[in-house]
Backbone as numpy.savetxt, mean C-alpha at the origin, in Angstrom:
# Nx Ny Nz CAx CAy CAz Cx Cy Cz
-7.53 11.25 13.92 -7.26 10.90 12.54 -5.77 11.11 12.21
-4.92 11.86 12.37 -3.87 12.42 12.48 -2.92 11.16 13.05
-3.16 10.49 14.24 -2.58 9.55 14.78 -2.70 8.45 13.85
-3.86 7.89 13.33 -3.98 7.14 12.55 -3.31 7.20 11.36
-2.94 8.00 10.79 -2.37 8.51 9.90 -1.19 8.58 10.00
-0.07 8.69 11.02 0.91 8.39 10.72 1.06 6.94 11.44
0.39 6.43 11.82 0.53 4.94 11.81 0.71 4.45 11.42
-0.63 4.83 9.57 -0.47 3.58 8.56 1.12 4.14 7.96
0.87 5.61 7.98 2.67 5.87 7.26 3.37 5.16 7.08
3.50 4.99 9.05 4.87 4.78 9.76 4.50 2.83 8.96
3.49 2.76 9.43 3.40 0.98 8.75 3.94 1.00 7.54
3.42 1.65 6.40 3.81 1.33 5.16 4.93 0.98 4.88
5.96 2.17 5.43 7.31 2.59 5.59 7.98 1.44 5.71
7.59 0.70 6.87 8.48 -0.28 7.41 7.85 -1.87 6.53
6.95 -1.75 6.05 6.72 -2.70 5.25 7.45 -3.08 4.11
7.04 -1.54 3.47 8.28 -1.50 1.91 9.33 -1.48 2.28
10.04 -1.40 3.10 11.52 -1.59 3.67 11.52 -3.22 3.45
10.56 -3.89 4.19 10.76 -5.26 4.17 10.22 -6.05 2.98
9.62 -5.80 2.11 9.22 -5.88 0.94 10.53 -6.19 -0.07
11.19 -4.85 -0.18 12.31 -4.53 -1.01 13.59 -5.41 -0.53
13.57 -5.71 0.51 14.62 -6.38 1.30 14.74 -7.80 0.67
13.25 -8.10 0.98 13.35 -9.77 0.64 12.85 -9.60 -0.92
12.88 -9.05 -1.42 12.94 -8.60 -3.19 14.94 -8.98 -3.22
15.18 -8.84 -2.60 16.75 -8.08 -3.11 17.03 -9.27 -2.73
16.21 -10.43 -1.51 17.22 -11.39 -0.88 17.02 -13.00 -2.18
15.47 -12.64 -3.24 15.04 -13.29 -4.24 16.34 -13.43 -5.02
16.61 -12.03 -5.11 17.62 -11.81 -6.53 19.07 -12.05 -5.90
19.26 -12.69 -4.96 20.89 -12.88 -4.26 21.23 -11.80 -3.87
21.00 -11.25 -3.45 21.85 -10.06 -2.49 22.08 -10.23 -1.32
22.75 -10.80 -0.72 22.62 -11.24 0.45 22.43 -9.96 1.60
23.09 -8.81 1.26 23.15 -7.92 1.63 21.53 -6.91 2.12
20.75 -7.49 1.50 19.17 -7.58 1.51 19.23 -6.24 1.61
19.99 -5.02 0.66 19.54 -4.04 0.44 17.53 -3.60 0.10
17.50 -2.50 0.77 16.06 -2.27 0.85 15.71 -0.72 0.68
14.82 -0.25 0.60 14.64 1.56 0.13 12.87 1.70 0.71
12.88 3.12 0.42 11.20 3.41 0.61 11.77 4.86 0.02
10.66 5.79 -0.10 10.58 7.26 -0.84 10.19 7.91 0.30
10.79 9.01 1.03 9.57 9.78 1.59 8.11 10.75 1.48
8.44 9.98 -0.29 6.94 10.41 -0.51 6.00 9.17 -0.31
6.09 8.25 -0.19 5.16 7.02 0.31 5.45 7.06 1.61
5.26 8.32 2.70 4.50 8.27 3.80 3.61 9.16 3.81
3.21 9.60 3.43 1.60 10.20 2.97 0.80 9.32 2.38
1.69 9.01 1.25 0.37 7.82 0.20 0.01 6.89 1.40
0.72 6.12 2.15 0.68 5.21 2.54 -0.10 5.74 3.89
-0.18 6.51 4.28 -1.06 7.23 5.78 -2.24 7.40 5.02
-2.59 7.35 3.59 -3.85 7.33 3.11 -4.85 6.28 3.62
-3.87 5.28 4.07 -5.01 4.01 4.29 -5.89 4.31 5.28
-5.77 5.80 6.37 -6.88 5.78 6.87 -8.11 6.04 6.52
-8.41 6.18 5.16 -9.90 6.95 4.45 -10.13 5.32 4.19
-9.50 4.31 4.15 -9.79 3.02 4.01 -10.84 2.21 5.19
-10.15 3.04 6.26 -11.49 2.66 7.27 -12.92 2.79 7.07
-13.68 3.60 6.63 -14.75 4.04 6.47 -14.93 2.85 4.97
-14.27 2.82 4.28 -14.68 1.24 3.20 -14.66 0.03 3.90
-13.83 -0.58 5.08 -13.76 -1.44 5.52 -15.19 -1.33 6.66
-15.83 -0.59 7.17 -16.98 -0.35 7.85 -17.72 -0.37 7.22
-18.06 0.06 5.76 -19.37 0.12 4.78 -19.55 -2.04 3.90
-18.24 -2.29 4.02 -17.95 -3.74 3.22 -17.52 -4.25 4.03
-18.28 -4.68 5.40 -17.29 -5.29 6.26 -18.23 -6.87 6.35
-19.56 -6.64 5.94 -20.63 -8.03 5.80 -20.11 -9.20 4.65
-19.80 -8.26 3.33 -19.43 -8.67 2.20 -18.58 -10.08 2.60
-18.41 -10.66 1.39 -17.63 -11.81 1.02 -16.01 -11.29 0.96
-15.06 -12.59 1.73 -14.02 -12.05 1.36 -13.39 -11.54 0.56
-13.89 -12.63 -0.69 -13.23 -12.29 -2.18 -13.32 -10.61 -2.75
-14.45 -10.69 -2.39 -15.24 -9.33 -2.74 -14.15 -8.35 -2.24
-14.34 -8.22 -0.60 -13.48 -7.10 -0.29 -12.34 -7.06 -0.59
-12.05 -8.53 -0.76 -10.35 -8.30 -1.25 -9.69 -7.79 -2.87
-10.97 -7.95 -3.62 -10.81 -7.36 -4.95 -11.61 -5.63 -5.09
-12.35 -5.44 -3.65 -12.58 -3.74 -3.71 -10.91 -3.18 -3.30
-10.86 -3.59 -2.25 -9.31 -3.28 -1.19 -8.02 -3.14 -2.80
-8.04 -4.38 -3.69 -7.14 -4.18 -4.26 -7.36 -2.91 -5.44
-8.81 -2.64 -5.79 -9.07 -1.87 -7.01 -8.72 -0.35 -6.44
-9.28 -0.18 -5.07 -8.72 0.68 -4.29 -7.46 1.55 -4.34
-6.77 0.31 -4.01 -5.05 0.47 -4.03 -4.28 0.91 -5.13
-4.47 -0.03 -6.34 -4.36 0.35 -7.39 -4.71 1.86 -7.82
-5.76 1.96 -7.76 -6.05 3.47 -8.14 -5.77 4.31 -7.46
-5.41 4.02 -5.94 -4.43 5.38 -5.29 -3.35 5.16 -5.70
-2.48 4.47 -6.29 -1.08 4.31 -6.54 -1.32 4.67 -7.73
-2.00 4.31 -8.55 -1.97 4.97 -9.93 -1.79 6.64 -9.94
-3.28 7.16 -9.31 -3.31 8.57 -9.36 -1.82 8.87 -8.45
-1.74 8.20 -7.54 -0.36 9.42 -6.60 0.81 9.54 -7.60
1.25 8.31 -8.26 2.29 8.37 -8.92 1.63 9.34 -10.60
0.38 9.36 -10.95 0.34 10.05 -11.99 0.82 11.72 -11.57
0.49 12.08 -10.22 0.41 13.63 -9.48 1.39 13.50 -9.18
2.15 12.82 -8.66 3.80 13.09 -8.30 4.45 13.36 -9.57
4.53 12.96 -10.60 4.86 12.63 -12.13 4.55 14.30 -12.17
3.80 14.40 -12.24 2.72 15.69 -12.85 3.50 16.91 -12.34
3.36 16.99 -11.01 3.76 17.91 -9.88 5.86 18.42 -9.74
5.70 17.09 -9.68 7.47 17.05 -9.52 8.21 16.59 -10.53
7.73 16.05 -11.64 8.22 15.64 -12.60 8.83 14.11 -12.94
8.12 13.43 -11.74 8.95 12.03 -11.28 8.19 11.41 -10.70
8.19 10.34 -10.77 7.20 9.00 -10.14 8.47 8.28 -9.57
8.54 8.39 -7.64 9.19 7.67 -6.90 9.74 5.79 -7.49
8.35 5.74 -7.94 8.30 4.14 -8.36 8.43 4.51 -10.02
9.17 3.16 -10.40 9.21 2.95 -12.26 8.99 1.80 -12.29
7.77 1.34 -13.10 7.45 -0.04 -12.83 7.33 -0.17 -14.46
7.91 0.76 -15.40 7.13 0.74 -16.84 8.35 -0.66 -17.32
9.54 -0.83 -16.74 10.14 -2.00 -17.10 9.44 -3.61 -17.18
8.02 -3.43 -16.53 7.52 -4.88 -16.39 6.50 -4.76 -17.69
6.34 -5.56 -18.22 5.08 -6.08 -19.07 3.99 -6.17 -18.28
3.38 -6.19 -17.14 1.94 -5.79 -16.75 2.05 -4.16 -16.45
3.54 -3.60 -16.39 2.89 -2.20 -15.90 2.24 -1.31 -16.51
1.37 -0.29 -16.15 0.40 0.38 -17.26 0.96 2.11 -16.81
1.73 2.41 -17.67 2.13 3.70 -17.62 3.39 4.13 -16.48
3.82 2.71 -16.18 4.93 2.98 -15.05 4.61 2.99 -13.60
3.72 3.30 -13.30 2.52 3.28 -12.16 2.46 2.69 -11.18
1.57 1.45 -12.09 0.98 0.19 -11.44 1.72 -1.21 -11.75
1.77 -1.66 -11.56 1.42 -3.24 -11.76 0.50 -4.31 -11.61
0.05 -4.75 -12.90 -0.71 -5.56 -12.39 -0.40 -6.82 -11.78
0.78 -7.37 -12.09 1.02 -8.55 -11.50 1.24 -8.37 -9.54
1.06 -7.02 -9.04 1.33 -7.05 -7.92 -0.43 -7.47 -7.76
-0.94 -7.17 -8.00 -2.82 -7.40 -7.84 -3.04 -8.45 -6.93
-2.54 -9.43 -6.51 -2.43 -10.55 -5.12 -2.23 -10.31 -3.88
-0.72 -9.37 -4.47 -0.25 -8.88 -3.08 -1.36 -7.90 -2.49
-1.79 -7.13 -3.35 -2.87 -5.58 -2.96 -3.96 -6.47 -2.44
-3.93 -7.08 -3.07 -5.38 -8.28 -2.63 -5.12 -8.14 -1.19
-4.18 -9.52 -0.94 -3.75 -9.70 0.26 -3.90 -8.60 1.55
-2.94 -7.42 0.58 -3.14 -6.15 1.95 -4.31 -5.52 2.58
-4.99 -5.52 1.63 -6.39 -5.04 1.71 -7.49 -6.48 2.78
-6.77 -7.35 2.93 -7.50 -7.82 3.88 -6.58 -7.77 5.43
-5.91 -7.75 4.89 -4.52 -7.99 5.91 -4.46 -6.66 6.90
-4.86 -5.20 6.28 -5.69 -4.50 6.65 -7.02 -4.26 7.69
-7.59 -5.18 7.17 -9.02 -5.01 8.13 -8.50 -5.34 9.55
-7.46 -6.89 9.55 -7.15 -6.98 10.50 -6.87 -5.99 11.37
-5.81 -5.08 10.87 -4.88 -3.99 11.07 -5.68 -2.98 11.40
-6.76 -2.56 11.50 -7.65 -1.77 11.42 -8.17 -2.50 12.49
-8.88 -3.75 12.73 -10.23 -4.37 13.85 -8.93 -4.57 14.94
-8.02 -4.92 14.78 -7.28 -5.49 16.08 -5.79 -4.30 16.83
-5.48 -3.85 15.68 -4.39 -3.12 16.16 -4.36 -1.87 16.30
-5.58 -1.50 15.61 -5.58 0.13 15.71 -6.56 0.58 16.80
-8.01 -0.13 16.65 -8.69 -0.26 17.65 -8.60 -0.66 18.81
-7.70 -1.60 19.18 -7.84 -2.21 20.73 -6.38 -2.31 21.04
-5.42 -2.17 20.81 -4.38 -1.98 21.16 -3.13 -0.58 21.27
-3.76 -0.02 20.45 -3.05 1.54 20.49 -3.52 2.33 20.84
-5.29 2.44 21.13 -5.86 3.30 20.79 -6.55 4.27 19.99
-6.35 3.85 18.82 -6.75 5.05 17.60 -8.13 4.69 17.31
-8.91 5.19 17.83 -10.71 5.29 17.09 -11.07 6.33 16.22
């Protein structure tokens, strides 16, 4: 579990790197400045308790899992950033500048993308974690 765990970390990590990059390359930067927190490698090594949902909803309809996967997400990003807030006095992320965000948190307009990951995931989980690295 431990291995798995810094997998998804180490994944997240390098995702939001590339995320933020081509965010920055939207807005002209050519420079495709990019960031991550080192507190989103924990949140993000959370996705292994995601396995055991992707094994219980794995019959289900896509849509389906892809709107559990996103309600999921959402609500770990909600709570981490409410407990980071809480704890340290600061939420890594400030999202309260958008009109869907709800308390700085979340966003809802990201709700596609979470969609997306949450299937994009299973993959990540049936093909790369299982049969190519090793991690059961």
């Amino acid at each position: 579990m431990i291995r798995k765990f810094i997998f998804y970390g180490t994944l997240g990590w390098i995702t939001e790197v590339v995320w933020t990059g081509l965010g920055s390359l939207i807005q002209g930067q050519w420079s495709l400045d990019s960031h991550t927190y080192l507190w989103m490698f924990p949140i993000y090594g959370l996705a292994v308790f995601l396995e055991p949902v992707h094994e219980e909803i794995r019959e289900y309809k896509w849509w389906a899992r892809g709107l559990i996967y996103m309600t999921l997400i959402f609500s770990i990003e909600y709570l981490t950033g409410f407990f980071l807030d809480y704890f340290i006095g600061a939420c890594p992320w400030d999202y309260s500048r958008s009109p869907f965000s709800i308390k700085g948190y979340i966003r809802l307009d990201y709700a596609p993308a979470w969609f997306l990951a949450g299937l994009l995931f299973e993959q990540i989980h049936d093909h790369v974690v299982s049969k190519y690295i090793g991690l059961k």
